[in-house]
N, CA, C and O of each residue as an XYZ file, in Angstrom:
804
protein
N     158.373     37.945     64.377
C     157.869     37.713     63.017
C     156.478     37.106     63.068
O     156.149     36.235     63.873
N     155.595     37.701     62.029
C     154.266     37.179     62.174
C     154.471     35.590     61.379
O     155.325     35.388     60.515
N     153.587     34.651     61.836
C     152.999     33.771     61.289
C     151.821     34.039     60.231
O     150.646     34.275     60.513
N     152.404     33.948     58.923
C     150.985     33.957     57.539
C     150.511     32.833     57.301
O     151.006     31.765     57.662
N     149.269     33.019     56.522
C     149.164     31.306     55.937
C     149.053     32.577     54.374
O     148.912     33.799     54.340
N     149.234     31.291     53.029
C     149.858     32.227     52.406
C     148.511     31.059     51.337
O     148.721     29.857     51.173
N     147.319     31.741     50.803
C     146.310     31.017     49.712
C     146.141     31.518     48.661
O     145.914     32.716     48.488
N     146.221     30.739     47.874
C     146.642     30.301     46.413
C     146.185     29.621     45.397
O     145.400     28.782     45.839
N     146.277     29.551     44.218
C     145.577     28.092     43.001
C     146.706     27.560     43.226
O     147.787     28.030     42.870
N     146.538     26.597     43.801
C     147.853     25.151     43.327
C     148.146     25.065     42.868
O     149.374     25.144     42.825
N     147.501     24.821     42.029
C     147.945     24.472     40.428
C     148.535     25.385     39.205
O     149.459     25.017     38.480
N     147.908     26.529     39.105
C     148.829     27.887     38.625
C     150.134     28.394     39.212
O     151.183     28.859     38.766
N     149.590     28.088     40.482
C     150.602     29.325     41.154
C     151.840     28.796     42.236
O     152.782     29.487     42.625
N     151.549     27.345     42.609
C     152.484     27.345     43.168
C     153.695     27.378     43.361
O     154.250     26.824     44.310
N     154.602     28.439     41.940
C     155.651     28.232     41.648
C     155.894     29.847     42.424
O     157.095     30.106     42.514
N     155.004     30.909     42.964
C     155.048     31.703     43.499
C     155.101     31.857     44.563
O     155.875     32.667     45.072
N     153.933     30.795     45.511
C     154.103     30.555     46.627
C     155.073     30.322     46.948
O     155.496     30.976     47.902
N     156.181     29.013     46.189
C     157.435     28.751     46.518
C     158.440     29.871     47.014
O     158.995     29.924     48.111
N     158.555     30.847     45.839
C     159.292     32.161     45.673
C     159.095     32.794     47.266
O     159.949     32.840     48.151
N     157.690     33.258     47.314
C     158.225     33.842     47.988
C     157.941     33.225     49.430
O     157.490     34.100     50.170
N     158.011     32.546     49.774
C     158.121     31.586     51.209
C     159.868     31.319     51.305
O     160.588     31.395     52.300
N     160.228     30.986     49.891
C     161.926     30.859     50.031
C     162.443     32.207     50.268
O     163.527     32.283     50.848
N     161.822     33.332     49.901
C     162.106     34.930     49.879
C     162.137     35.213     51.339
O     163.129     35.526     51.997
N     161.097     35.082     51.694
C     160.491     35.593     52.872
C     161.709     34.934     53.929
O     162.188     35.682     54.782
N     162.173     33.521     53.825
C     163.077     32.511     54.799
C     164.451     33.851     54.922
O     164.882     34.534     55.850
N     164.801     33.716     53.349
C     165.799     34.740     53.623
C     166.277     35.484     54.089
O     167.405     35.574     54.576
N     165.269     36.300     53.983
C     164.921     37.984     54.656
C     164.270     38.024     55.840
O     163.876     39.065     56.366
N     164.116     36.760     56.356
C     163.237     36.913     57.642
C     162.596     37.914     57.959
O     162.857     38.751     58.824
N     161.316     37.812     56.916
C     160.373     38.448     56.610
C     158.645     37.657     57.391
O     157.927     38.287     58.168
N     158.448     36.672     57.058
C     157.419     35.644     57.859
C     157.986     34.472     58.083
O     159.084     34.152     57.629
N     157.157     33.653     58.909
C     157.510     32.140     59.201
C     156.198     31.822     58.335
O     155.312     32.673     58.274
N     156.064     30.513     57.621
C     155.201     30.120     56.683
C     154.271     29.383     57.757
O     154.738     28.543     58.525
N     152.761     29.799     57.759
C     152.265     28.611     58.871
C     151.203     27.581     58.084
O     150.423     26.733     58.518
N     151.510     28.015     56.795
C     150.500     27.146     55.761
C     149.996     25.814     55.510
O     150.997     25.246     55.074
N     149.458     25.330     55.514
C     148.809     24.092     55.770
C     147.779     23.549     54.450
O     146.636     24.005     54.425
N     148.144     22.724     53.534
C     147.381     22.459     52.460
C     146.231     22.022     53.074
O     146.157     21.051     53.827
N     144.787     23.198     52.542
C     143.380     22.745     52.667
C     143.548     21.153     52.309
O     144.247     20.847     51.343
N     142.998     20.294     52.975
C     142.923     18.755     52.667
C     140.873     18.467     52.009
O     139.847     19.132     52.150
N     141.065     17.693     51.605
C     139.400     17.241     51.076
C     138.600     17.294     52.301
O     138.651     16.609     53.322
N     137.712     18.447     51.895
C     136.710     18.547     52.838
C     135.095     18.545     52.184
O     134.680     19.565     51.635
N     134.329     17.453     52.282
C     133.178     17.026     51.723
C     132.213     18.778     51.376
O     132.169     19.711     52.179
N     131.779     18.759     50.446
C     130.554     19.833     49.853
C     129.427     19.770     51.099
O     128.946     20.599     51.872
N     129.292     18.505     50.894
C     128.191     18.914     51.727
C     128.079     18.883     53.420
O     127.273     18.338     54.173
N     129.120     19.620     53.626
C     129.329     20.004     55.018
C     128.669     21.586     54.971
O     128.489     22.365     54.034
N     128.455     21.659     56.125
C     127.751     23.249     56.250
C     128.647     24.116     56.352
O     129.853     23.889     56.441
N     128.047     25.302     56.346
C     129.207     26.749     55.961
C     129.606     26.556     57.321
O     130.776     26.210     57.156
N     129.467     26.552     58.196
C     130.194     26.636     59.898
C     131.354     25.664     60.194
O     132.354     25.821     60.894
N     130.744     24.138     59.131
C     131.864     23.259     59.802
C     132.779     23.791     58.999
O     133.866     24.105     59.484
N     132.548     23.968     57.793
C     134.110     24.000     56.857
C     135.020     25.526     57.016
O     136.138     25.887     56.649
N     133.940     26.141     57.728
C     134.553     27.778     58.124
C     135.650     27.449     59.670
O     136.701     27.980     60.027
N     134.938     26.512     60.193
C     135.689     26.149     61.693
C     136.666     25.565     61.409
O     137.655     25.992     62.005
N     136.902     24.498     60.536
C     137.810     23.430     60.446
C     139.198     24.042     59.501
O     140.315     23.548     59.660
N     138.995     24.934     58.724
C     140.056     25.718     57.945
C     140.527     26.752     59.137
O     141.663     26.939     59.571
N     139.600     27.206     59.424
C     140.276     28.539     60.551
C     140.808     27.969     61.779
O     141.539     28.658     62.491
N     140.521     26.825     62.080
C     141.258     26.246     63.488
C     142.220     25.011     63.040
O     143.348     25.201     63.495
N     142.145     24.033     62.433
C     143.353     23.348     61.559
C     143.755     23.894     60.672
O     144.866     23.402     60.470
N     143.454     25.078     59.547
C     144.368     25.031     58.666
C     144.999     25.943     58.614
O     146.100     25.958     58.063
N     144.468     26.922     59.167
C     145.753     28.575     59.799
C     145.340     28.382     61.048
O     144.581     29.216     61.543
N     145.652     27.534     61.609
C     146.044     27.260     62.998
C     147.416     28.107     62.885
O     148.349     28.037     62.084
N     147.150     29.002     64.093
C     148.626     29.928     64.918
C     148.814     30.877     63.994
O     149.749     31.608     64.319
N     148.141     31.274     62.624
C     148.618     32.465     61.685
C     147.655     33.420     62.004
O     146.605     33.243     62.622
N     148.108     34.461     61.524
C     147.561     35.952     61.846
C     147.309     37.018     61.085
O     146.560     37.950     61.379
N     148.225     36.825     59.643
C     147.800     37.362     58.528
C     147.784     36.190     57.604
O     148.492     35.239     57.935
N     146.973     36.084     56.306
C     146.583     35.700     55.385
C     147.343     36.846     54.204
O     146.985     38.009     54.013
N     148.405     36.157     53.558
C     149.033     36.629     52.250
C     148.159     35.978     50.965
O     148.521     34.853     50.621
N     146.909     36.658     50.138
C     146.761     35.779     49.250
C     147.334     36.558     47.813
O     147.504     37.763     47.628
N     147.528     35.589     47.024
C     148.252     35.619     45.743
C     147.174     35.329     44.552
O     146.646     34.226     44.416
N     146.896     36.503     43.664
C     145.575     36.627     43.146
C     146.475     36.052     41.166
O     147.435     36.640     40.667
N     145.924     35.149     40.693
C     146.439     34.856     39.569
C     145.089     34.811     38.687
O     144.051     35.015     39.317
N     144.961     34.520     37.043
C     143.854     34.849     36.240
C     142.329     33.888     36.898
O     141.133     34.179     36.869
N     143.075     32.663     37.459
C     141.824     31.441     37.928
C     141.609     31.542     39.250
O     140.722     30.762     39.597
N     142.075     32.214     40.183
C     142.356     32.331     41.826
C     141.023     32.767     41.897
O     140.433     31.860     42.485
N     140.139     33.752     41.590
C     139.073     33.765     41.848
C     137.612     32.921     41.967
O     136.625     33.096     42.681
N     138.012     31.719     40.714
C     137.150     30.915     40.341
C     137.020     29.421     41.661
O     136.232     28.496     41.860
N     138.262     29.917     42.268
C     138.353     28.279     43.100
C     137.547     28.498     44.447
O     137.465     29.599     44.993
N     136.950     27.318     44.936
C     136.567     27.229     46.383
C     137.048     26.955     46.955
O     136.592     27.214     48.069
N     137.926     26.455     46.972
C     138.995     26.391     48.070
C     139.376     27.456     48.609
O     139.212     27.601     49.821
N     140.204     28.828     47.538
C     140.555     29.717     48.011
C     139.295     30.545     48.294
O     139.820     31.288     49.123
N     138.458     30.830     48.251
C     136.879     31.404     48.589
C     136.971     31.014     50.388
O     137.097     31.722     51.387
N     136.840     29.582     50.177
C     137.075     29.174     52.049
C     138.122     29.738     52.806
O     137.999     30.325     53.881
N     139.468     29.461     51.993
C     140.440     30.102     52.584
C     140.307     31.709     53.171
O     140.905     32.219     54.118
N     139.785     32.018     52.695
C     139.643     34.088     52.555
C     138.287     34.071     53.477
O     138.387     34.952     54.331
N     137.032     33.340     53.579
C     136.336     33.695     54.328
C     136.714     33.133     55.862
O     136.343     33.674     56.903
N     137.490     31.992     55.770
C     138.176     31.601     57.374
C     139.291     32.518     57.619
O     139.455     32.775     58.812
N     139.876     32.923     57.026
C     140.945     34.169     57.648
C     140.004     35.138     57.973
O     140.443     35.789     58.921
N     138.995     35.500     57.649
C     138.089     36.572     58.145
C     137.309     36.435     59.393
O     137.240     37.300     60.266
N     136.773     35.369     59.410
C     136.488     34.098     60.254
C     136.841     34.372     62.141
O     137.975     34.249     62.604
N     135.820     34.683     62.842
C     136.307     34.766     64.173
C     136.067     33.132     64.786
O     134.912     32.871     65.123
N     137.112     32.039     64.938
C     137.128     31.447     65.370
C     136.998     30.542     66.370
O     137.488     31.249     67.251
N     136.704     29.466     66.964
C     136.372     29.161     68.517
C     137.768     29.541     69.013
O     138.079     30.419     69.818
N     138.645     28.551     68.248
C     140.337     28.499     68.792
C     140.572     29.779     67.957
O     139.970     30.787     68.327
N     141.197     29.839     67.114
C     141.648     31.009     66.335
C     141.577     31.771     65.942
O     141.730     31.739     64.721
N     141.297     33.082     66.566
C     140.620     34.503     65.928
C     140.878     34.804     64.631
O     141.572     34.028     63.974
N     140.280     36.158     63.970
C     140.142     36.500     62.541
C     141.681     36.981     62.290
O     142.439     37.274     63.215
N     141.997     37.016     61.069
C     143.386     37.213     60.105
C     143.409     38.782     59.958
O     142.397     39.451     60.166
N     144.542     39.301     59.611
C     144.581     40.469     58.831
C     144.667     39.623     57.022
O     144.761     38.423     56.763
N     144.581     40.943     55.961
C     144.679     39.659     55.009
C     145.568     40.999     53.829
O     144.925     42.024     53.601
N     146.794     40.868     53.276
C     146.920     41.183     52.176
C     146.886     40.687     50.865
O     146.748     39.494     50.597
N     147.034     41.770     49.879
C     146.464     40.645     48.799
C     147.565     41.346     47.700
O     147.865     42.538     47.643
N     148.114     40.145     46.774
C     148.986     40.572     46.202
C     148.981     40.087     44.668
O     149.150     38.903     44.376
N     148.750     41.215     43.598
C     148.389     40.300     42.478
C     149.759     40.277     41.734
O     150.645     41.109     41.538
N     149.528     38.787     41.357
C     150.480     38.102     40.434
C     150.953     38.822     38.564
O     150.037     39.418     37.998
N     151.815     38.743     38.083
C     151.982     39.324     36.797
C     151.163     39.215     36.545
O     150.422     40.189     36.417
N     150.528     37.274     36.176
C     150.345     37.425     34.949
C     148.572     37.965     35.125
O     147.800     37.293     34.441
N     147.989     38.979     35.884
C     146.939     39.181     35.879
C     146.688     40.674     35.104
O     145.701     41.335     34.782
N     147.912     40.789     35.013
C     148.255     42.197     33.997
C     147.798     43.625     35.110
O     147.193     44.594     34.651
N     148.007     43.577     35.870
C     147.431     44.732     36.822
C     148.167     45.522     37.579
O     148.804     44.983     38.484
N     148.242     46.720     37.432
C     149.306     47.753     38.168
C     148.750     48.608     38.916
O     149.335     49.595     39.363
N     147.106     48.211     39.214
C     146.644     49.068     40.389
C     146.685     48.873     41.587
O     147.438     47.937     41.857
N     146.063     49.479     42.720
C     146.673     49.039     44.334
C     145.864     49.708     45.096
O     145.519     50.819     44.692
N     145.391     49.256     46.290
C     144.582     49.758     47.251
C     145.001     49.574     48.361
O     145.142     48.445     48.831
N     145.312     50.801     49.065
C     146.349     51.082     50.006
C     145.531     51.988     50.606
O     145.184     52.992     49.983
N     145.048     51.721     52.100
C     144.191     51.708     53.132
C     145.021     52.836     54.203
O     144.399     53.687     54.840
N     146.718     52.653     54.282
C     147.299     52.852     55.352
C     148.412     54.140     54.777
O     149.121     54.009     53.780
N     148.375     55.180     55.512
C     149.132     55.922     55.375
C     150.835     55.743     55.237
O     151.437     56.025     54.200
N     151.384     55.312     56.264
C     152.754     54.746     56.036
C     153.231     53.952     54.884
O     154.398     54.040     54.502
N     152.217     53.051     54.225
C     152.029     52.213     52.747
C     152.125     53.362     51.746
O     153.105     53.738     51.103
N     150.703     53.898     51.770
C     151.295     55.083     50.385
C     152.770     55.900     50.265
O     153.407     55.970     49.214
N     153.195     56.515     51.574
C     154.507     57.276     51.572
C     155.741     56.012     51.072
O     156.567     56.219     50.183
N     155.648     54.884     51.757
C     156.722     54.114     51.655
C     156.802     53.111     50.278
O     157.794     52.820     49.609
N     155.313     52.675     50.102
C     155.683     51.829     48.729
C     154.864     52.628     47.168
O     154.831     52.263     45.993
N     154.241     53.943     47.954
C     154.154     54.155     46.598
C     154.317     55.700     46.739
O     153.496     56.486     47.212
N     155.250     55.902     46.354
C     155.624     57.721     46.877
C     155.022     58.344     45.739
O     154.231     59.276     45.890
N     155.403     57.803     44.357
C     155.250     58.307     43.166
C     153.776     58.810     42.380
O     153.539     59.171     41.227
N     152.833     58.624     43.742
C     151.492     58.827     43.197
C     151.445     60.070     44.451
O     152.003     60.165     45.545
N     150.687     60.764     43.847
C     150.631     62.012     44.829
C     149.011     62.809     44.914
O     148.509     63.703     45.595
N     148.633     62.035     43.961
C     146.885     62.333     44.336
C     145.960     60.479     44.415
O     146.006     59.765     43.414
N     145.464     60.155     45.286
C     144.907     58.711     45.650
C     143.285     59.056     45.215
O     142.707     60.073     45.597
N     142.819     58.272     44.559
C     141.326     58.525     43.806
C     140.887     57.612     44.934
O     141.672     56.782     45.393
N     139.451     57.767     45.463
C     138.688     56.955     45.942
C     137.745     56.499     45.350
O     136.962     57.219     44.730
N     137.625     55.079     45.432
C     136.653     54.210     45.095
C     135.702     53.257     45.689
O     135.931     52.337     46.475
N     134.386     53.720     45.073
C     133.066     53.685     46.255
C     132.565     52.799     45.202
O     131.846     52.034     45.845
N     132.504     52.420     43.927
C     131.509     51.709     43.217
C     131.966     50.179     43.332
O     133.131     49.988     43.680
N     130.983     48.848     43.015
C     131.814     47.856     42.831
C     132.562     47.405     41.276
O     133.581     46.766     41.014
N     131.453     48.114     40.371
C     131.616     47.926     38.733
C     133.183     48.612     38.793
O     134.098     48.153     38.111
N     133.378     49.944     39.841
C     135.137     50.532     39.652
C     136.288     49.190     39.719
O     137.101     48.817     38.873
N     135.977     48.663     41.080
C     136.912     47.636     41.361
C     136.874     46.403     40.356
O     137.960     45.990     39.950
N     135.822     45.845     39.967
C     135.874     44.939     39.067
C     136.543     45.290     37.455
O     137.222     44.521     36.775
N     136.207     46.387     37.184
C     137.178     46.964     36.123
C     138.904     46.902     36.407
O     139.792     46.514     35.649
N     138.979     47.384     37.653
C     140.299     47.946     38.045
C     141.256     46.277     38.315
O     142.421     46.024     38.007
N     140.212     45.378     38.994
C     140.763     44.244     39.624
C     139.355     42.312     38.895
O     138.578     41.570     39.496
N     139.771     42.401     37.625
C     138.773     42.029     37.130
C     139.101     40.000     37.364
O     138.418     39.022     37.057
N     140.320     40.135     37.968
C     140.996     38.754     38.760
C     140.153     38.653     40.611
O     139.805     37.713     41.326
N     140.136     39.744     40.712
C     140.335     39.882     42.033
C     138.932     38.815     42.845
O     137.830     38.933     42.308
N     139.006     38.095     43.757
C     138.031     37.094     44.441
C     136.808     38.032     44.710
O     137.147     39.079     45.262
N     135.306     37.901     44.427
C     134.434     38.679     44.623
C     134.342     38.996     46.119
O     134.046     40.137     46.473
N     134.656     37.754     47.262
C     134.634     38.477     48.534
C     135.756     39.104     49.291
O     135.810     39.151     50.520
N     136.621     39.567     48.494
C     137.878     40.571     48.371
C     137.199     41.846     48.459
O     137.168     42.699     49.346
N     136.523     41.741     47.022
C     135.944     43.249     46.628
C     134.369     43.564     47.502
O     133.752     44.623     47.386
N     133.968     42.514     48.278
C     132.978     42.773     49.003
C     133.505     43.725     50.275
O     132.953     44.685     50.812
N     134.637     43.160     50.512
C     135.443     43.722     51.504
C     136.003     44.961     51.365
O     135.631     45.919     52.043
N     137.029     45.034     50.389
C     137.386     46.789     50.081
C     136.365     47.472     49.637
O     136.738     48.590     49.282
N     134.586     47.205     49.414
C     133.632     48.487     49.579
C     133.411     48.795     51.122
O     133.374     49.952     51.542
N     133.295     47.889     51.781
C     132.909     48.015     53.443
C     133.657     48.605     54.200
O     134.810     48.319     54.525
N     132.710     49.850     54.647
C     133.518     50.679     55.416
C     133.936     50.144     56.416
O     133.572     49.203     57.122
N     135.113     51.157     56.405
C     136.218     50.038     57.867
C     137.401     49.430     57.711
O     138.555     49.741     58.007
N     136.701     48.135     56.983
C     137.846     47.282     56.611
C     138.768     47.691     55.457
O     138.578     48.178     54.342
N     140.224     47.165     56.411
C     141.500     47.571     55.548
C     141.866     46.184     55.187
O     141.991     45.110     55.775
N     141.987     46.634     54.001
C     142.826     44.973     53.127
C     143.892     46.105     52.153
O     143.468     47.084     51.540
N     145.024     45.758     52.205
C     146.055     46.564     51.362
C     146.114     45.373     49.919
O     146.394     44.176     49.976
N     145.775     46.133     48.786
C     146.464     45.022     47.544
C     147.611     46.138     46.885
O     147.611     47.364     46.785
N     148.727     44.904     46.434
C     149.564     45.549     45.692
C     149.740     44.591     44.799
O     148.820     43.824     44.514
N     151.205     44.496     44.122
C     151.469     43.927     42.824
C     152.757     43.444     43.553
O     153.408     43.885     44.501
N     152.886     42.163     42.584
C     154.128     41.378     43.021
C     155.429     41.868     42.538
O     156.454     41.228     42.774
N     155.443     42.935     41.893
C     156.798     43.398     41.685
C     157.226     44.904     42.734
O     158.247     45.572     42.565
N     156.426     45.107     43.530
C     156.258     46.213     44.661
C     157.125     45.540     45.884
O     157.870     46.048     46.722
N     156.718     44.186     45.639
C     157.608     43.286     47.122
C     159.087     43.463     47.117
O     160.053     43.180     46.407
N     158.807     44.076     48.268
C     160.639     43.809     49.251
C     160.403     43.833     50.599
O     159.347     44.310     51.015
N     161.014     43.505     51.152
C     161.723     42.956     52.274
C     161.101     43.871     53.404
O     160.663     43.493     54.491
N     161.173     45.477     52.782
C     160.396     46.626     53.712
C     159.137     46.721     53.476
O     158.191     47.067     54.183
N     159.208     46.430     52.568
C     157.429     46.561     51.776
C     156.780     45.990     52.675
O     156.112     46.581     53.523
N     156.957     44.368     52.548
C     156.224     43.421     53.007
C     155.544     43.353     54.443
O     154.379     43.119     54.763
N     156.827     43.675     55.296
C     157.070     43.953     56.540
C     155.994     44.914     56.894
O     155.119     44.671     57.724
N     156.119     46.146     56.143
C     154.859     46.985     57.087
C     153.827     46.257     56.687
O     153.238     45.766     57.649
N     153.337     45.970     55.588
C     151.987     45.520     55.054
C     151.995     44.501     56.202
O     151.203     44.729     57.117
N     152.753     43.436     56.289
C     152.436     42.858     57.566
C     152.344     42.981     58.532
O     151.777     42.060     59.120
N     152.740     43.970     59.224
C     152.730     44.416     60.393
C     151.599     45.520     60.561
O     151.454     46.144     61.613
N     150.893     45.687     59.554
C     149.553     46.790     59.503
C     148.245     45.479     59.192
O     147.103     45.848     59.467
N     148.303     44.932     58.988
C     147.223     43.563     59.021
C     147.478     42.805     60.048
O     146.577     42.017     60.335
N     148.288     42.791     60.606
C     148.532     42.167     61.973
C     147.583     42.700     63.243
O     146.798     42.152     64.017
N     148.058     44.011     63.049
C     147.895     45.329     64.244
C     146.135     45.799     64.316
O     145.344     46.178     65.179
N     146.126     45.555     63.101
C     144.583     46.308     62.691
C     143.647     44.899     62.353
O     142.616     45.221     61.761
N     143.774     43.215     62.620
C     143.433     42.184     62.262
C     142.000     42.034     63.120
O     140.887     41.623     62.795
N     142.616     42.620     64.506
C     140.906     42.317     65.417
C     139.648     43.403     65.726
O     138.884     43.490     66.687
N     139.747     44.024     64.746
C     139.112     45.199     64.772
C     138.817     45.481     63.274
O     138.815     46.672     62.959
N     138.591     44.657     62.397
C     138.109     44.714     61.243
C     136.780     44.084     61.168
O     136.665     42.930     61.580
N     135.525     44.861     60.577
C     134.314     44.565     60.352
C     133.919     43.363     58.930
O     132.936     43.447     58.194
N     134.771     42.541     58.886
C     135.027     42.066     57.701
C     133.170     41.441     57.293
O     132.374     41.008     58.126
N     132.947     41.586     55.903
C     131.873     41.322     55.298
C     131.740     39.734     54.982
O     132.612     39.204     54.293
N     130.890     39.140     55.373
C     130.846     37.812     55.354
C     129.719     37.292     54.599
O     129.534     36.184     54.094
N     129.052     38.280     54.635
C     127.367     37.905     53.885
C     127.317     36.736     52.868
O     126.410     35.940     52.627
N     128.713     36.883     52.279
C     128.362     36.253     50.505
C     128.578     34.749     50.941
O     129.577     34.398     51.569
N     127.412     33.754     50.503
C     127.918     32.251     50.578
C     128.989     32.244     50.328
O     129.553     33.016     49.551
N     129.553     31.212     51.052
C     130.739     30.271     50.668
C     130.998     29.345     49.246
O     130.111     28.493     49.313
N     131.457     29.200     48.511
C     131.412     28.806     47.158
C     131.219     27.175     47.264
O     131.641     26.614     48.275
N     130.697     26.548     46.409
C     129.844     24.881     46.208
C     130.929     24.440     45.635
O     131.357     23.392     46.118
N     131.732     25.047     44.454
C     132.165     24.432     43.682
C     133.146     25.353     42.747
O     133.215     26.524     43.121
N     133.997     24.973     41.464
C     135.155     25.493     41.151
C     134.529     26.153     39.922
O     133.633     25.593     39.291
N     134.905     27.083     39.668
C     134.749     27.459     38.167
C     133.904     29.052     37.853
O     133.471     29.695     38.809
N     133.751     29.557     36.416
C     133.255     30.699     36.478
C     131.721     30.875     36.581
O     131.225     30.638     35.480
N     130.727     31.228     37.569
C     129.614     30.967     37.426
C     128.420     32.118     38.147
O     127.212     31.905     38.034
């Protein structure tokens, strides 16, 4: 079983995180390796706070499960979180990362990178549109963290998003086991600063 770290709004969402970490125990689906980001000063530089999340705070994880809710985009915390799972580490190499949006973001679209994913969790679509613009994705995923969507334009990199009512037990499993497999060999886009601060701006 892979080790995830699983990032989130605290404060919205952690009644999901709960879910499915108690889900996941069940079904022995992941081991949780999550570690609450602790106060880490602003004015530290992008390297220390990129080092210190990727080597203490997903210390030993390998995919990054994040859980996209209406404010998840706005936080820096989760901004750090998502650029240290990307993050090639001294101690801890880079993450695979899925991304899974929450109800209440109202969204039933999905970007599914991996062949075995489309046949298995979404059979029912039988023609897959590609999308090259960023104005597409921001329409399509208007929750979604901007260096998410920096990432699903860049060729290469696979990030699978689905919807939280798609999750089961098989679902999960490949998605994890295809961000696992494909984690050190992703060109992940890093360009975009790291976020200062919380909010829409």
């Amino acid at each position: 079983m892979h080790r995830v770290f699983v990032s989130f709004y605290h404060r919205d969402d952690q009644h999901y995180k709960d879910c499915l970490v108690e889900w996941a125990k069940e079904n022995d689906i992941f081991i949780d390796g999550s570690v609450d980001t602790g106060d880490i000063p602003d004015d530290w530089d992008d390297q220390r706070i990129r080092e210190t999340i990727r080597d203490e705070y997903l210390r030993d994880t390998s995919v990054t499960i994040l859980l996209v809710g209406p404010n998840t985009r706005h936080r820096k915390h989760v901004d750090w979180e998502i650029y240290s799972s990307m993050y090639d580490g001294k101690i801890n190499k880079r993450s695979g990362i899925v991304v899974v949006m929450l109800p209440e973001t109202h969204c039933d679209d999905c970007h599914i990178p991996y062949a075995n994913e489309k046949a298995q969790i979404y059979p029912e679509i039988s023609s897959w549109v590609h999308v090259d613009s960023r104005s597409e994705y921001e329409r399509r995923y208007p929750d979604m963290p901007e260096r998410i969507i920096d990432n699903l334009l860049k060729d290469g990199v696979k990030i699978s998003v689905t919807t939280w009512k798609k999750l089961t037990p098989e679902n999960l499993r490949m998605m994890l086991d295809n961000a696992y497999n494909n984690r050190q060999t992703q060109p992940y886009d890093l360009s975009r600063k790291m976020r200062r601060k919380n909010g829409n701006y």
